[in-house]
Every structure is written in structure tokens, then in C-alpha cells.
PDB file of N, CA, C and O in Angstrom:
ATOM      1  N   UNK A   1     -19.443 -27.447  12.901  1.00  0.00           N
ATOM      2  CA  UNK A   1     -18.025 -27.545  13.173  1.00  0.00           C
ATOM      3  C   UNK A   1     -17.212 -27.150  11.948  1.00  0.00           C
ATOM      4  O   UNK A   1     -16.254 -26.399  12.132  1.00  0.00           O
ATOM      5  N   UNK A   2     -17.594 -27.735  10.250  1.00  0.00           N
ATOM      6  CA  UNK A   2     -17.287 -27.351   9.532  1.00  0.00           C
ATOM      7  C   UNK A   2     -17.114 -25.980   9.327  1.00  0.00           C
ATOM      8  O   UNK A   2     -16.059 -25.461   8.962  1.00  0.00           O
ATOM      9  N   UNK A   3     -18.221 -25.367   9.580  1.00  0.00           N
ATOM     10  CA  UNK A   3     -18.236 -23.956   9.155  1.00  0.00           C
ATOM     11  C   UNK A   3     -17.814 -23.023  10.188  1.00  0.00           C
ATOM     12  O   UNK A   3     -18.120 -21.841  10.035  1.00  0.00           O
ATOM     13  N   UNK A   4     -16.840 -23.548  11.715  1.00  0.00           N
ATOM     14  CA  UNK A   4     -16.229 -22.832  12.059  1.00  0.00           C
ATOM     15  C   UNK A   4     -14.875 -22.428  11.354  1.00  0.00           C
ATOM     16  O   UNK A   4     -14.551 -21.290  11.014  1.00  0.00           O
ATOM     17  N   UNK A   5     -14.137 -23.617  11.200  1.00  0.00           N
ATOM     18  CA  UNK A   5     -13.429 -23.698  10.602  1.00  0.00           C
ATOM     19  C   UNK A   5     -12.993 -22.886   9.194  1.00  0.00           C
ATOM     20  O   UNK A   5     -11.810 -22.600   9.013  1.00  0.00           O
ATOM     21  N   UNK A   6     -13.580 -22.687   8.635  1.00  0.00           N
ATOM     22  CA  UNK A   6     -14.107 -22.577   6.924  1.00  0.00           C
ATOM     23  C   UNK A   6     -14.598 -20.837   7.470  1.00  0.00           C
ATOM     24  O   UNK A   6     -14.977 -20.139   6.530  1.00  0.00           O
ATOM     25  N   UNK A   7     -14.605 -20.209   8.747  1.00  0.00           N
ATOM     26  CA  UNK A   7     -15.332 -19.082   9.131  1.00  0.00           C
ATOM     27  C   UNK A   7     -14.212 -18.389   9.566  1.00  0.00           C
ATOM     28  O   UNK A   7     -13.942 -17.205   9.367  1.00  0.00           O
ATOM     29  N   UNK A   8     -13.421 -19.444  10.334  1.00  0.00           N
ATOM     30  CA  UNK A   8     -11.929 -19.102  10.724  1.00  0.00           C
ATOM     31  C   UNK A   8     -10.637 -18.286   9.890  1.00  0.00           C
ATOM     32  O   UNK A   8      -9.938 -17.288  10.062  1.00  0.00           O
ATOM     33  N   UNK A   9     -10.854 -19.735   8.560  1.00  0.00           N
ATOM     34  CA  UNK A   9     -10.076 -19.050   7.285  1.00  0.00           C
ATOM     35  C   UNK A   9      -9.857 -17.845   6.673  1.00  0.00           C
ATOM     36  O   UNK A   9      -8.821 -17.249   6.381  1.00  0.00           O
ATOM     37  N   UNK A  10     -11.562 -17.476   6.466  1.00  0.00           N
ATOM     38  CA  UNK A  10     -11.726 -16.260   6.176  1.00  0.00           C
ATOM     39  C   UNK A  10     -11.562 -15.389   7.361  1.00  0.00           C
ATOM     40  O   UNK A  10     -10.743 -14.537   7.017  1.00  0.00           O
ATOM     41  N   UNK A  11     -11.921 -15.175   8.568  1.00  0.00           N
ATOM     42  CA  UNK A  11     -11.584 -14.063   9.052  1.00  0.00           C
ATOM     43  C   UNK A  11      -9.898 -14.239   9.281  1.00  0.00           C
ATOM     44  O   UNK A  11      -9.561 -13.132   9.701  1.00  0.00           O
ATOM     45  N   UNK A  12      -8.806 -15.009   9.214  1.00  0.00           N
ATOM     46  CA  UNK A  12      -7.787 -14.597   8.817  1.00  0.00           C
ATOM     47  C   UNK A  12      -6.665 -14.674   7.972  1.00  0.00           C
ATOM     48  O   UNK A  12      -5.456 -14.596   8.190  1.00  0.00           O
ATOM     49  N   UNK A  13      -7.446 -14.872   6.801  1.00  0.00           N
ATOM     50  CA  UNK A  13      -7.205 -14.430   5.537  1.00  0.00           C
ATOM     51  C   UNK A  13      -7.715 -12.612   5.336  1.00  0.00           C
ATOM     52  O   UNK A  13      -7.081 -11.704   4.801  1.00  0.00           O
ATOM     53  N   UNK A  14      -9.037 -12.583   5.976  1.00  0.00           N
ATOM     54  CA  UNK A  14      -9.320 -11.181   6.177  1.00  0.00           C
ATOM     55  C   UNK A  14      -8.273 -10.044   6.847  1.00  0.00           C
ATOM     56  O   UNK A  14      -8.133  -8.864   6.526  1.00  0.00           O
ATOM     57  N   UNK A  15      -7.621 -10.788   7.846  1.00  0.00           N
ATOM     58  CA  UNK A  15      -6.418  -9.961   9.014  1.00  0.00           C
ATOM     59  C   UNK A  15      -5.413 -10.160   8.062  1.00  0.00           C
ATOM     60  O   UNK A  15      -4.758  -9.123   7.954  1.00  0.00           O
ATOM     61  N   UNK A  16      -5.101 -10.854   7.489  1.00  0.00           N
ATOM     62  CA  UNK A  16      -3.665 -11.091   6.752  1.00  0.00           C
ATOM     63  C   UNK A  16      -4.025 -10.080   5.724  1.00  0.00           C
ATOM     64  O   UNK A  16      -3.125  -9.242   5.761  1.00  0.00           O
ATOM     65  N   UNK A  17      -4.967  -9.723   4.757  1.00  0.00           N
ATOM     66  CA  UNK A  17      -5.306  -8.786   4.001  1.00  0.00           C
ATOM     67  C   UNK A  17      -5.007  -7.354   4.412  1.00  0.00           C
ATOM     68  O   UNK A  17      -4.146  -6.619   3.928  1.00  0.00           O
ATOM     69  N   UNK A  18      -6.017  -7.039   5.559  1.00  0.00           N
ATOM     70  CA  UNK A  18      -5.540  -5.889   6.034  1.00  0.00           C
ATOM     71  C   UNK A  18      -4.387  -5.651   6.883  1.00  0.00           C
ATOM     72  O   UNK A  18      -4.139  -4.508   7.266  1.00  0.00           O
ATOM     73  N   UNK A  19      -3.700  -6.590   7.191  1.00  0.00           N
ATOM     74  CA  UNK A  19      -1.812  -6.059   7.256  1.00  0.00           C
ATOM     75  C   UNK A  19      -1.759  -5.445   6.274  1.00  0.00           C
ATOM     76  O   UNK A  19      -2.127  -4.277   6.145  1.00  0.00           O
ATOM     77  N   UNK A  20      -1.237  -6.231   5.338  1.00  0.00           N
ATOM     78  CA  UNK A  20      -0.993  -6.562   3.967  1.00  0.00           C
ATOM     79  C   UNK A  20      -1.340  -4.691   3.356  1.00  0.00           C
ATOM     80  O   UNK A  20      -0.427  -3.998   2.907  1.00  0.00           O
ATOM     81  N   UNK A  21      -2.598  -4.255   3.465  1.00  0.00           N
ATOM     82  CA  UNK A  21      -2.910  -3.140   3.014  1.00  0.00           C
ATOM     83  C   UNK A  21      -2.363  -1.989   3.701  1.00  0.00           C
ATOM     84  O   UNK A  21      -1.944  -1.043   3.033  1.00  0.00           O
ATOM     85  N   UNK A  22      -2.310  -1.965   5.349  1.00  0.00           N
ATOM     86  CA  UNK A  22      -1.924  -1.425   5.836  1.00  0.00           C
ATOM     87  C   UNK A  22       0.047  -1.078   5.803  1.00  0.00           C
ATOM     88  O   UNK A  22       0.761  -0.133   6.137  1.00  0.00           O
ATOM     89  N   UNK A  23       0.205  -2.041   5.381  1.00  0.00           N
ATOM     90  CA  UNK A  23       1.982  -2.391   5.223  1.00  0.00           C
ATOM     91  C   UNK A  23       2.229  -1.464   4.098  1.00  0.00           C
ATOM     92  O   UNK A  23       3.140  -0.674   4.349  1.00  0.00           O
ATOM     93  N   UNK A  24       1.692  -1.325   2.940  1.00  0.00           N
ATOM     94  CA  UNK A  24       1.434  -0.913   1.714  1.00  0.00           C
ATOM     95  C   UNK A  24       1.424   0.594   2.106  1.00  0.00           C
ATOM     96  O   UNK A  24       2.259   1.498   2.089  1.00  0.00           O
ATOM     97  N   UNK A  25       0.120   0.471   2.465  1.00  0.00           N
ATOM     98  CA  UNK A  25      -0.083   2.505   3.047  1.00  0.00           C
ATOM     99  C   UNK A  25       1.045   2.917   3.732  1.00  0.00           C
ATOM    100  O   UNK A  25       1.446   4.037   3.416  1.00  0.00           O
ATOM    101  N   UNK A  26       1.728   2.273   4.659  1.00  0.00           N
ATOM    102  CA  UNK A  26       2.670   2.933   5.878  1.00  0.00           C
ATOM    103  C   UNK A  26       3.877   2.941   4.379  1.00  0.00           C
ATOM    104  O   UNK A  26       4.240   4.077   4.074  1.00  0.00           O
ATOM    105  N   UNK A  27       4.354   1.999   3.666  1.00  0.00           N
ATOM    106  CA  UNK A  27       5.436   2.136   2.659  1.00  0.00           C
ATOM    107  C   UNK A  27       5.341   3.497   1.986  1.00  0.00           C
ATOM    108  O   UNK A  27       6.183   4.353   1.718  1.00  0.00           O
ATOM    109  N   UNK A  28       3.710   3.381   1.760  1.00  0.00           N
ATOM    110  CA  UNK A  28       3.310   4.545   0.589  1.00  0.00           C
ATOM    111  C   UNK A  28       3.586   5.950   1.492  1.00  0.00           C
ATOM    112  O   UNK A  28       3.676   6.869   0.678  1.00  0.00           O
ATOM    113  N   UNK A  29       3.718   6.347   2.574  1.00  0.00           N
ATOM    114  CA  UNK A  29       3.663   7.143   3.516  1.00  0.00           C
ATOM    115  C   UNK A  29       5.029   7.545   3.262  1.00  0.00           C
ATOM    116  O   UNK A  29       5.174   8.757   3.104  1.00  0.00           O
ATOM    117  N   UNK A  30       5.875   6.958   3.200  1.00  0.00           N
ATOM    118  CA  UNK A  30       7.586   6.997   3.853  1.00  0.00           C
ATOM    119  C   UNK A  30       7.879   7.177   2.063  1.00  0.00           C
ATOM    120  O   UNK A  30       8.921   7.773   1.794  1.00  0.00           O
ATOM    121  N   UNK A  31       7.292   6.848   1.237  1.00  0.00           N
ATOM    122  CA  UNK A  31       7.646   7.468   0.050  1.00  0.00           C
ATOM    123  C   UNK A  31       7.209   8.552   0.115  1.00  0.00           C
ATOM    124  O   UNK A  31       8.160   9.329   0.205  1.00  0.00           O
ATOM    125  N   UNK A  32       6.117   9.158   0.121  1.00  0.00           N
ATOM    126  CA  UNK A  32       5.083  10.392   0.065  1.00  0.00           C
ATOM    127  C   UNK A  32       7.097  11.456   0.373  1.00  0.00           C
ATOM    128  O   UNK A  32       7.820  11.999  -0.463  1.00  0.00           O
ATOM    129  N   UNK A  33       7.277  11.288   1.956  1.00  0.00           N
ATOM    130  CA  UNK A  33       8.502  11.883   2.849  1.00  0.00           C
ATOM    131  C   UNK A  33       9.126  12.246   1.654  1.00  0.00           C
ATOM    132  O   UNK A  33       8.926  13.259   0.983  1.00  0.00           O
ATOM    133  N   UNK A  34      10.049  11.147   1.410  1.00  0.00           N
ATOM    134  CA  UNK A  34      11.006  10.888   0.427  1.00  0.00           C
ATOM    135  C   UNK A  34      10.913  11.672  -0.765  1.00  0.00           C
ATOM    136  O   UNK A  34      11.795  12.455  -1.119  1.00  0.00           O
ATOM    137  N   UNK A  35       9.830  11.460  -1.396  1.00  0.00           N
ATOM    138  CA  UNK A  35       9.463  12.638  -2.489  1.00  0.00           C
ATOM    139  C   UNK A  35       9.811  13.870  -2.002  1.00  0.00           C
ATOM    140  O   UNK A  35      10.754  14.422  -2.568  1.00  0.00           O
ATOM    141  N   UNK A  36       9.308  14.405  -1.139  1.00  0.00           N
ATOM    142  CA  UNK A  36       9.086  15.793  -0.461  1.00  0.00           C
ATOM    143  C   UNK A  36      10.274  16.133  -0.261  1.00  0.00           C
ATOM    144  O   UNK A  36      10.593  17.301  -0.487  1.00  0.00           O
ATOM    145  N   UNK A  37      11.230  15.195   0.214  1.00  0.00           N
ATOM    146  CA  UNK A  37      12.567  15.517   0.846  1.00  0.00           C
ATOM    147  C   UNK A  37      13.764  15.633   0.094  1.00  0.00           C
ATOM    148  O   UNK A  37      14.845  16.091   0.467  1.00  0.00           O
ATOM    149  N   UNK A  38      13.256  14.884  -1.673  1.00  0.00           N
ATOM    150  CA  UNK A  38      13.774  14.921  -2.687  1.00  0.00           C
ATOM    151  C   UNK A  38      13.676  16.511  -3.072  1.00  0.00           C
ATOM    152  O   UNK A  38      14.677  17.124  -3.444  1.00  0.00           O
ATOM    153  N   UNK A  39      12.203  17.217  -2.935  1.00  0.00           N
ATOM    154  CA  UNK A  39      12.221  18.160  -3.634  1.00  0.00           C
ATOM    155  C   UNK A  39      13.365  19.641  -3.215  1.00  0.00           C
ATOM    156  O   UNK A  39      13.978  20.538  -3.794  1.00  0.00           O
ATOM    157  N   UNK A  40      13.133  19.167  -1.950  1.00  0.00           N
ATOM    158  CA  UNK A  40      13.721  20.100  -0.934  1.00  0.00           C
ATOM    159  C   UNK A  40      15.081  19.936  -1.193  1.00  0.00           C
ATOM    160  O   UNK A  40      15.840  20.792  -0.738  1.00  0.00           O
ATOM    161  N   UNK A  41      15.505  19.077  -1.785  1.00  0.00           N
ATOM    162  CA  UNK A  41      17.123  19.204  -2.021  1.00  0.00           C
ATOM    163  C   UNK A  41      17.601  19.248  -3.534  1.00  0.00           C
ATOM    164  O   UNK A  41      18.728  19.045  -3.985  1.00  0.00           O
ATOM    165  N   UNK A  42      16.193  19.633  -4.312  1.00  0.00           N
ATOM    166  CA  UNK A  42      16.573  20.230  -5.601  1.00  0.00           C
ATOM    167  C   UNK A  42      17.179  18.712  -6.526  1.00  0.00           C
ATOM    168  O   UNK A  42      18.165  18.586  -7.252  1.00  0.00           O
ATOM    169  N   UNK A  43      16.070  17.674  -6.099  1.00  0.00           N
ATOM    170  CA  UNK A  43      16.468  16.797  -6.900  1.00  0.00           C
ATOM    171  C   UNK A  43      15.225  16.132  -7.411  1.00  0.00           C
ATOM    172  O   UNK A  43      14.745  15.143  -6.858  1.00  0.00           O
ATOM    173  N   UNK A  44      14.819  16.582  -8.263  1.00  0.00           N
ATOM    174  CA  UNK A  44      13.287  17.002  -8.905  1.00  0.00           C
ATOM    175  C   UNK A  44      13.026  15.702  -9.612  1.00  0.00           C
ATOM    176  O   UNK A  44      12.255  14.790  -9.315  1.00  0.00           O
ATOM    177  N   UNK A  45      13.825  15.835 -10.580  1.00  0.00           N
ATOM    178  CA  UNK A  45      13.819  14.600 -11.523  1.00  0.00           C
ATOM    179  C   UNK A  45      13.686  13.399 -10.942  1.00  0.00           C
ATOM    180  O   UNK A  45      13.016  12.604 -11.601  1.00  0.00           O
ATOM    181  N   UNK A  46      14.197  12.929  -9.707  1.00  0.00           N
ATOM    182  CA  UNK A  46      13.814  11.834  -9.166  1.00  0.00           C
ATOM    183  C   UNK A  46      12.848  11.520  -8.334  1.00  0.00           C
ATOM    184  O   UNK A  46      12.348  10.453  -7.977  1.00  0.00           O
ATOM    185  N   UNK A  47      12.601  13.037  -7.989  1.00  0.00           N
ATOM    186  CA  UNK A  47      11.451  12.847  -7.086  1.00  0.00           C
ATOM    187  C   UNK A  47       9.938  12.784  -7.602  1.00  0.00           C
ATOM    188  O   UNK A  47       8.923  12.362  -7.047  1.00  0.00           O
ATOM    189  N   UNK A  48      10.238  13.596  -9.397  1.00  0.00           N
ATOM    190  CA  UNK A  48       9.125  13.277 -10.193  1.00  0.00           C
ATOM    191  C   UNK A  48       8.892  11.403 -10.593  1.00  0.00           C
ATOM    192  O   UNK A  48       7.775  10.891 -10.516  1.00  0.00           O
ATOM    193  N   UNK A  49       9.762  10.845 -10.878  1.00  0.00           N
ATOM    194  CA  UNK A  49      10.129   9.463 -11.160  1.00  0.00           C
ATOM    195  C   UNK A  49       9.210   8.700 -10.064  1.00  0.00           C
ATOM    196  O   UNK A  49       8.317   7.894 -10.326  1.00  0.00           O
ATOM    197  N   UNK A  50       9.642   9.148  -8.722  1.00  0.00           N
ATOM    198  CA  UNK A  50       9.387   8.307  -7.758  1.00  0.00           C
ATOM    199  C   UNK A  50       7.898   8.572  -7.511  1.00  0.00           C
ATOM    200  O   UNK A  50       7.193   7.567  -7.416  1.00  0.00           O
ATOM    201  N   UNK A  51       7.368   9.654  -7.405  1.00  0.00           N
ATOM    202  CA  UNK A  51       5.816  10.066  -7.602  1.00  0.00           C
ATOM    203  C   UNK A  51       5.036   9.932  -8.444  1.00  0.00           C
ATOM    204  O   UNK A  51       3.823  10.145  -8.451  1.00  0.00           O
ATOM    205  N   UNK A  52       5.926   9.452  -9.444  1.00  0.00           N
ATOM    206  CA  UNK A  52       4.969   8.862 -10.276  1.00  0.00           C
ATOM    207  C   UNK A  52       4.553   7.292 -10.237  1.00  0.00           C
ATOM    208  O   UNK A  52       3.635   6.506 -10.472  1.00  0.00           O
ATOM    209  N   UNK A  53       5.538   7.373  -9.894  1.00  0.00           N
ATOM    210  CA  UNK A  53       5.357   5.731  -9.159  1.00  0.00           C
ATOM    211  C   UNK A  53       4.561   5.091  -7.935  1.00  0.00           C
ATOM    212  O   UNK A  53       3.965   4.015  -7.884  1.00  0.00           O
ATOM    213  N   UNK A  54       4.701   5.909  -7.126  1.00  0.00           N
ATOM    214  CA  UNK A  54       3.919   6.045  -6.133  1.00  0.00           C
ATOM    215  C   UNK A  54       2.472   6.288  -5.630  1.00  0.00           C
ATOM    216  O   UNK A  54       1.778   6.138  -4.624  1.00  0.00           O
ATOM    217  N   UNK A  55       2.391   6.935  -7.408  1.00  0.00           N
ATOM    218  CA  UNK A  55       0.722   7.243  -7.847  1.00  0.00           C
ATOM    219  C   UNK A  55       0.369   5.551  -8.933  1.00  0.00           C
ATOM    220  O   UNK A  55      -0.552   4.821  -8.568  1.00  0.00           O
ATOM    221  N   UNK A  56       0.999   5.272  -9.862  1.00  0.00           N
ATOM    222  CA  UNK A  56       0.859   4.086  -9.996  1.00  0.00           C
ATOM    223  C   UNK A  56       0.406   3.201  -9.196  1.00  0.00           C
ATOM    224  O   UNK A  56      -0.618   2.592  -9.506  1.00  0.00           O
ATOM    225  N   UNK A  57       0.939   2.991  -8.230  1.00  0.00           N
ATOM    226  CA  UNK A  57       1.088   1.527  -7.118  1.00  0.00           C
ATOM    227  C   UNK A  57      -0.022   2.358  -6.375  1.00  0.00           C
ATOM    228  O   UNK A  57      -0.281   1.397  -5.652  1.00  0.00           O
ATOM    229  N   UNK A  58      -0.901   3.321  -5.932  1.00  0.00           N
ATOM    230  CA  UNK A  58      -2.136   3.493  -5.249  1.00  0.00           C
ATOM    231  C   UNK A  58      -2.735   3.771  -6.021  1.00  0.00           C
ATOM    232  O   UNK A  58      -3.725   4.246  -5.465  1.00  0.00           O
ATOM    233  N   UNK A  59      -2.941   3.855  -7.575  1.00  0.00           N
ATOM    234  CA  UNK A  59      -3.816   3.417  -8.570  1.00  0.00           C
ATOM    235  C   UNK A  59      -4.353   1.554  -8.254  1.00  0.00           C
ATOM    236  O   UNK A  59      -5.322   1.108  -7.639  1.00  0.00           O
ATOM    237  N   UNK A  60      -3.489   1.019  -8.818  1.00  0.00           N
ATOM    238  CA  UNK A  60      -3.776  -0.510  -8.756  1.00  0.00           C
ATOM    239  C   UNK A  60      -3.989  -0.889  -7.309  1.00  0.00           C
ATOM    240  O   UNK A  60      -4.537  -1.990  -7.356  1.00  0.00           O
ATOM    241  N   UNK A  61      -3.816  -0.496  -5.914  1.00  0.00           N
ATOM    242  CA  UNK A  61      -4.450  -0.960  -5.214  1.00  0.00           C
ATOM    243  C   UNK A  61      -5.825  -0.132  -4.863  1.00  0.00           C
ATOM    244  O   UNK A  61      -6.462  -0.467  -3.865  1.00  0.00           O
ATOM    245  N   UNK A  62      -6.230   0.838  -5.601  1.00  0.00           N
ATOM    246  CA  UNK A  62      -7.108   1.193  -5.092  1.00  0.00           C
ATOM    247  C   UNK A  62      -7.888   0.317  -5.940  1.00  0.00           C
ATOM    248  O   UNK A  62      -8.844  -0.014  -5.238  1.00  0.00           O
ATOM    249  N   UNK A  63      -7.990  -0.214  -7.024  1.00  0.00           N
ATOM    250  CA  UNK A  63      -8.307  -0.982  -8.157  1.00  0.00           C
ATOM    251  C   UNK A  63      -8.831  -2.391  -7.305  1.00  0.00           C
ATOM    252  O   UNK A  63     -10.008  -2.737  -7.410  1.00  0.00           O
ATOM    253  N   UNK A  64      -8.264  -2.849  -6.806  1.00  0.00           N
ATOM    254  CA  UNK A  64      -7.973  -4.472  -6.294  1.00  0.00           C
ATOM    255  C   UNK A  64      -9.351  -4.253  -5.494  1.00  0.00           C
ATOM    256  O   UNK A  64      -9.789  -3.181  -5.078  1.00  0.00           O
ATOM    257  N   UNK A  65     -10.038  -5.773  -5.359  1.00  0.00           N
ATOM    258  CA  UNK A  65     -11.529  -5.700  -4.520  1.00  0.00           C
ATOM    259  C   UNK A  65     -10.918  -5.868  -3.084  1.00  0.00           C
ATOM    260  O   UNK A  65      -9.874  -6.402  -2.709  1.00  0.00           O
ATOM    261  N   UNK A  66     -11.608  -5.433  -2.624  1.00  0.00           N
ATOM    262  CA  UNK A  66     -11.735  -5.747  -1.096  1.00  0.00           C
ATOM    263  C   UNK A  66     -11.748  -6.846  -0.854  1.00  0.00           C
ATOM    264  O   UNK A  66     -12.328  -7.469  -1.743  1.00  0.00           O
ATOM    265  N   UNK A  67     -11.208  -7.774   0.338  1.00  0.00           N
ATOM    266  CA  UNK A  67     -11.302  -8.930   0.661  1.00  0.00           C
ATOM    267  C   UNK A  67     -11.967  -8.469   2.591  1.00  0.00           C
ATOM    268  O   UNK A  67     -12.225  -9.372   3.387  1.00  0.00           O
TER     269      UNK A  67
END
């Protein structure tokens, strides 16, 4: 009985994780746009800023262990 419970946790702590990652990717997606849409209107400098950033933040989660 214990270890349903305790089996429970983890598988949704597991689902809450992969939101969580998935929420991240779909953000990282709609920046990816944004960059692109920056470039296209000749506004470089920010769109370098923001891509770089954007490579940051899927550095460190690619970093993070799996749950």
C-alpha cells in the first residue's frame, strides 16, 4: 500500500516534469519565431541578444538530469 503511494508521487512528479519541459520547448519555439522575425525586420542586434539567450537557457536544460 505504501509503495503505491510513494509509486504515485513519482509518476507525477514525473508528469509535472515533463509539462514543465515541454512548456520550456514550446517557449523556446516562439522565441526561435521571434528571433527570425527580428531578423527580417533588420533588427539584428536584438535578435542576436535574444539568441543568445535562447542558446543559454537550452544549454542548462539540456544540462539538468532527467527526472
Amino acid at each position: 500500500m505504501a509503495s503505491d503511494v510513494g509509486d504515485r508521487r513519482n509518476t507525477d512528479a514525473s508528469d509535472a516534469a515533463d509539462r514543465y519541459r515541454q512548456a520550456a520547448e514550446h517557449a523556446l519555439d516562439q522565441l526561435d519565431w521571434t528571433v527570425n522575425y527580428l531578423y527580417r525586420i533588420h533588427k539584428s542586434d536584438l535578435a542576436r541578444g535574444l539568441a543568445k539567450n535562447g542558446a543559454s537557457i537550452r544549454r542548462r536544460l539540456s544540462n539538468r538530469p532527467q527526472t
